[in-house]
N, C-alpha and C positions, 0 to 999 in steps of 0.2 A: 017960140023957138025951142023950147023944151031946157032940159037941165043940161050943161054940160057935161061931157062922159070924164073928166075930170075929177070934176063934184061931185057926182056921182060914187065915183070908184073912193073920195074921201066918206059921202055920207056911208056908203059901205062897211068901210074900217071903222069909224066911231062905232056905228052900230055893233060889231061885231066887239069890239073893247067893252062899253058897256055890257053888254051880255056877258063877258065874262067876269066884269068884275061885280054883276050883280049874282052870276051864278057857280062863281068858283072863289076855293078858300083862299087870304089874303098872301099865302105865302105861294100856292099854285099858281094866283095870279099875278105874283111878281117877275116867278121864273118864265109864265106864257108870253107876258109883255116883253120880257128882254130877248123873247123866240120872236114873238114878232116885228120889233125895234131892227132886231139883228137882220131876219128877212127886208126888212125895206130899204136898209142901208145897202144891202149887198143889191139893189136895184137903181135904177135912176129915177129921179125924182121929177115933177109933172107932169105937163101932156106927152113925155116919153116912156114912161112906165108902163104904160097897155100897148102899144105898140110891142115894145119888147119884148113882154111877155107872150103874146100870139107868135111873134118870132118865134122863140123858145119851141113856143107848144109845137110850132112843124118842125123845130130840129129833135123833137120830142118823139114824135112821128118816122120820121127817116131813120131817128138811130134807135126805135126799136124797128123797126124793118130789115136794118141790117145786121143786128144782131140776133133776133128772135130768131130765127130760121135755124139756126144750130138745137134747137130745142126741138124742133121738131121733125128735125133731119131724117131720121131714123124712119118717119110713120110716110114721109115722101118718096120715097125711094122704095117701100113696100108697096106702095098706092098705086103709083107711077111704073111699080115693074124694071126696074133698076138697080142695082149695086149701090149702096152705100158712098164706094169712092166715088161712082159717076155721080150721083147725086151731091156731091162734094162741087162740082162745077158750077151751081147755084152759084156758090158762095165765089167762085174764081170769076165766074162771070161778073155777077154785081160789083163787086172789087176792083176790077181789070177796066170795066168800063170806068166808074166813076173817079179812076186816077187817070184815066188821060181826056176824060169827058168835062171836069171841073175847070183845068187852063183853060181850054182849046173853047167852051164854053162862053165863059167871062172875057176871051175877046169876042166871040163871034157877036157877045148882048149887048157889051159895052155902049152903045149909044141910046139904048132902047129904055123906056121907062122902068125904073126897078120894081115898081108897083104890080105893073102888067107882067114882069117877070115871075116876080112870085106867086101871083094868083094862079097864073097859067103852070106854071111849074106843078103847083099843088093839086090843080086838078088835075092832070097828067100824071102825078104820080097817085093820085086815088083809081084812075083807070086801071094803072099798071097794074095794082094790086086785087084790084077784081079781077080782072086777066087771071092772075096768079092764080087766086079761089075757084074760078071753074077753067082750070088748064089743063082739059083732057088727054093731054100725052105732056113726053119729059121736054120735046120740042118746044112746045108751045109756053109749058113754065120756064125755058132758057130765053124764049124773047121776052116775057113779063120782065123776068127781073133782069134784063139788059134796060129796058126801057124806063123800068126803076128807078137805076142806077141814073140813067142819061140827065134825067130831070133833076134829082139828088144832088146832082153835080151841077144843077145849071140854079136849087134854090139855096144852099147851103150860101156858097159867095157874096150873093144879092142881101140874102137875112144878114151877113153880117156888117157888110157895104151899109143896109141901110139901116143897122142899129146904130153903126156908130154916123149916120147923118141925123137921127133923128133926136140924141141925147146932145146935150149939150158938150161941148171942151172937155169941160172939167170931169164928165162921167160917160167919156165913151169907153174908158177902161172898162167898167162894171158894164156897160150894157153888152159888150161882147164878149162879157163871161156869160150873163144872162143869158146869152143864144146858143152860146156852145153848154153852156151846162143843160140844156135840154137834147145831147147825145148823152150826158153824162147819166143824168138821172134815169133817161131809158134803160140802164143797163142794170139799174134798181128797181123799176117797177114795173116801165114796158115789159121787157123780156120775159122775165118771171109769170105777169099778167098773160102774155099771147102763150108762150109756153103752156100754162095752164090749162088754158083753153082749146091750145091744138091737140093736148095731153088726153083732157077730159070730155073734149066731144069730139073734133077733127082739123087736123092742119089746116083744112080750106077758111075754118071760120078764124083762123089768127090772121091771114091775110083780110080776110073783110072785117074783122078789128082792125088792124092799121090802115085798111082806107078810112075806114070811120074817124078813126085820129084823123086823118087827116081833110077830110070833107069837115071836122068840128075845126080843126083851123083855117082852113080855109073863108069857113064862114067867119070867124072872128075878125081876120086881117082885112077882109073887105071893111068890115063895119072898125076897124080901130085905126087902118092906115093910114094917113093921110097921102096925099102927093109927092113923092121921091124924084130928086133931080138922078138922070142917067150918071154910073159912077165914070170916076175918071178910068179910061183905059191903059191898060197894061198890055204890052204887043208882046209875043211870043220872045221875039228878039231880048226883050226887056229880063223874060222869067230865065231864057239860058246866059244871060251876062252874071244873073245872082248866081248860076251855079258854080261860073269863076273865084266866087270869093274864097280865099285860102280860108281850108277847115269846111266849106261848106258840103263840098261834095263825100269828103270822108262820113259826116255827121248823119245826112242823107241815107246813109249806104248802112249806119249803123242801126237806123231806124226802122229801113225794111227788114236787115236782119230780123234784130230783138221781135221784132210785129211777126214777123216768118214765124219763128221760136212759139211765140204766145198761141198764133189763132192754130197751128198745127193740132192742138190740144182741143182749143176751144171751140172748133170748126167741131169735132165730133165730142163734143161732152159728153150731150146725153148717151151717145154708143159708149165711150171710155167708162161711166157710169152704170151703164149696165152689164159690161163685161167686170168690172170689180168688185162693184159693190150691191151688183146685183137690184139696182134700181129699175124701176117701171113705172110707165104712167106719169101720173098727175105727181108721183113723189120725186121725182126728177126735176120739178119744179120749184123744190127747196134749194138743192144746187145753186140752181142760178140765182135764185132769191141771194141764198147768201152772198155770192159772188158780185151781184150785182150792188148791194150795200155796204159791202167794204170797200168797193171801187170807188164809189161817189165817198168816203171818209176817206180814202187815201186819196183820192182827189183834192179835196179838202187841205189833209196835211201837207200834201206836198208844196201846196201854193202857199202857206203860212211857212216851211223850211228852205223852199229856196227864194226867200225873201228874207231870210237870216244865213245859208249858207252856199258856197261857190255853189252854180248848178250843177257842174262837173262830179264834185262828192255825192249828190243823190244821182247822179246817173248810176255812177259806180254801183254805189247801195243797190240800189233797181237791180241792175243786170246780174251782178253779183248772189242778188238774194233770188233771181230766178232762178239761176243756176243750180243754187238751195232746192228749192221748192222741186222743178222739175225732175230733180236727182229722188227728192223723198218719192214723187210719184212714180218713178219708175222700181225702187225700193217695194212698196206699197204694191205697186202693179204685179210683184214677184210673190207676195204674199199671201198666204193662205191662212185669211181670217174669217170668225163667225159672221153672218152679214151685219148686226147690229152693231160691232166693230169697228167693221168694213166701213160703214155708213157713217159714222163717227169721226172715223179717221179721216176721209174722201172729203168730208166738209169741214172739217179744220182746215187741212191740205188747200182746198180750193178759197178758203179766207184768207189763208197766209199770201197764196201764187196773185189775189185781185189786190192784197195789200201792196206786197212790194210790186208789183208790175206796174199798179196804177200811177204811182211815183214817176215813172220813166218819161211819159209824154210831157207834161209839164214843165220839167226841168231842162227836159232837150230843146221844147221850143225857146226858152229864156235862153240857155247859151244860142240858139239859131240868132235870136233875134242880136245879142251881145257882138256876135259874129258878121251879119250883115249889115249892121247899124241903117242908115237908111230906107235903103232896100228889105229891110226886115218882115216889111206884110208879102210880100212875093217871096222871098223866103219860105217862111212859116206855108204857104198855099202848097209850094215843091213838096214841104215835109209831109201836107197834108196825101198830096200823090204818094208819095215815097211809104205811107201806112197803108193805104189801099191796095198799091203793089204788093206789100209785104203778104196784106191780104189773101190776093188771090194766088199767090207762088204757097202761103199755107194751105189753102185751098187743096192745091196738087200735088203736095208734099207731102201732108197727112190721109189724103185717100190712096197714094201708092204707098202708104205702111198698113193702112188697115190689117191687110194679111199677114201679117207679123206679129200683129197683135200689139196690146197696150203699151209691153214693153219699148217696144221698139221704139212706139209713139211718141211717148215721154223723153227713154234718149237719145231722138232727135232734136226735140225742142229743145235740152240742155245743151247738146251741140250747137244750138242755132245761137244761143244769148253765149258760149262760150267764143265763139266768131265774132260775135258783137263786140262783146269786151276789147278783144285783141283789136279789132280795127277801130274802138274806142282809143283804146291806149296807142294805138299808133297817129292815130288823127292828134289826140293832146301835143304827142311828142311831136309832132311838124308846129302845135303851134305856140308847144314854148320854144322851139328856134325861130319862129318867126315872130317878134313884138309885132306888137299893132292888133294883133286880133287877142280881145279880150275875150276872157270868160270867169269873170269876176263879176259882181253886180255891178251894174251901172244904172245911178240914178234916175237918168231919163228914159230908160226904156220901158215901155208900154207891157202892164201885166194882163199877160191872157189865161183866159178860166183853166183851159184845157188844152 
């Protein structure tokens, strides 16, 4: 019968423990074991721990896919024979699809095996992304990543449907951090990684990096998954009743903003980067490095502060500290510094705007969920739409300022999180006149990674 993949994945870790404590000093190996102690815990325990993690690995997949492309935006739209802005509709397409493609989705699958969802899903979207890699007109790369998108939205719900089927009660909290944290950490290592590589040899080979991610999960989930019952369904009818609940539709609406405000910037980085700081290349690939590992630490912090403070206060903080941020960068963006400076400045700038931004998701979905009580996971899926919209309206926001330049860029994004605020503050205000809708912590509600 062979060994179980269980015991296995246990004889693994001893192995691996021994090896360090036979080849690392007593005190490195105290601080390694309580790295690795702390990674296990933050996972589910048994035969749902490898499941999960192949989870992960395709949400690992999909959100460097939909991130990475900002990096190498610039080299597509030279390649392709295109403007800049239009090549900005990559990113409004994949967006624009995958917020109305994810509801409309998970009813159409809901009776269908989640197994055969995600296999199929996964391979479907490794096609997409070969599509992408030899898409000989701008045509043909706007159906790739439609198609991207379509399946993105049809495997994201199912990964996380079926993590929390396969962990037990007591940890499907953590395993659908575990799944969502593999968008999170793409934004640390994917991005940076495919960026690099479309930097240093050609944007076509980042897209056949992320099929590859994703044909390497693919293969995984086959051999770790077992058999998933079809999830319960959710009817359309069901997701517009949650947008009834007082507070919810205001909260929504703040979310596209704020996400409007962010990817405006983020949608052209590496161009904002080379008009300021005079970046090129493969060194445009630090940016995002650092940006993407102050995200996943402020991802981090945030989920340990609004589990000590109202979630409401770190919204504020969030929006408020973009506002900060966005305002330096269009400061900055006025400035006429040496490039080494330049270069200095741009990536502190851009640590600060992944700190406090990263803060915002988090905290918005705990009040969502504080907000819908019940109904909380179709909630939270709306919010999920309501980011992707944000998305691609940044998409088409930031490529009609192109020609205006950096400045312009920047003070729009500040505009955008200054909008947020205000219909932050006006949403609060309807719901300290109406009791009943908290936004205080509540014991029983379910914490999500991201």
């Amino acid at each position: 019968m062979g060994t179980p993949p269980t015991w296995r994945a246990s004889e693994a870790v001893h192995s691996l423990q021994d090896e360090i404590l036979t080849k690392t000093p007593r005190s490195q190996y105290s601080s390694g074991m309580r790295l690795l102690n702390g990674l296990a815990d933050a996972l589910p325990a048994g035969s749902a721990r490898r499941p999960v993690l192949m989870l992960a690995l395709g949400a690992f997949a999909l959100g460097t896919d939909a991130f990475v492309i900002s990096g190498v935006l610039p080299r597509i739209a030279s390649d392709l024979g295109v403007t800049l802005s239009r090549a900005g509709l990559l990113i409004t397409v994949f967006s624009g699809v995958y917020a109305l493609a994810a509801p409309l989705m998970a009813v159409a699958t809901g009776t269908a095996s989640r197994r055969k969802i995600l296999m199929v899903s996964l391979a479907c979207f490794t096609a997409a992304n070969v599509l992408a890699a030899i898409a000989p007109s701008f045509g043909m790369m706007i159906v790739a990543r439609a198609a991207a998108a379509l399946v993105a939205g049809l495997y994201m719900p199912a990964a996380s449907a079926t993590a929390a089927t396969v962990a037990p009660a007591s940890e499907r909290g953590r395993a659908l951090a575990a799944v969502l944290s593999g968008l999170t950490v793409a934004t640390a290592l994917g991005v940076p990684l495919g960026t690099l590589i479309g930097q240093g040899l050609d944007w076509r080979y980042t897209f056949l990096f992320v099929a590859a991610l994703s044909t390497i999960a693919w293969g995984a989930l086959a051999r770790a998954l077992p058999p998933v019952p079809p999830a319960a369904i959710v009817s359309i009818g069901d997701r517009l009743a949650a947008v009834t609940i007082p507070g919810v539709p205001g909260a929504l609406t703040v979310t596209g903003v704020a996400v409007m405000g962010v990817f405006s910037v983020y949608t052209y980085l590496a161009w904002f980067a080379s008009e300021t700081a005079q970046l090129e290349g493969v060194s445009i690939t630090v940016i995002y490095f650092v940006f993407g590992v102050c995200a996943v630490a402020s991802n981090l912090l945030s989920g340990w502060l609004i589990d000590r403070h109202p979630p409401r206060r770190i919204v504020t903080f969030s929006l408020s500290g973009m506002v900060i941020v966005f305002g330096a960068l269009w400061l900055f963006s006025r400035a006429t510094l040496p490039r080494p400076t330049a270069v200095v400045l741009l990536t502190a700038l851009v640590a600060c705007w992944a700190v406090v931004g990263w803060m915002f998701a988090p905290a918005q979905q705990k009040r969502l969920l504080h907000m819908a009580g019940p109904l909380g996971t179709i909630v939270l899926s709306l919010n999920s739409s309501a980011i992707y919209l944000g998305q691609a309206a940044a998409g088409i926001l930031g490529g009609a300022l192109l020609n205006r330049g950096p400045r312009m860029l920047t003070l729009v994004a500040a505009g955008c999180e200054v909008a947020a605020m205000v219909i932050f503050a006006i949403t609060i205000a309807g719901q300290d006149a109406a009791p009943g809708v908290p936004d205080s912590p509540v014991e029983s509600a379910p914490h999500w990674g991201d």
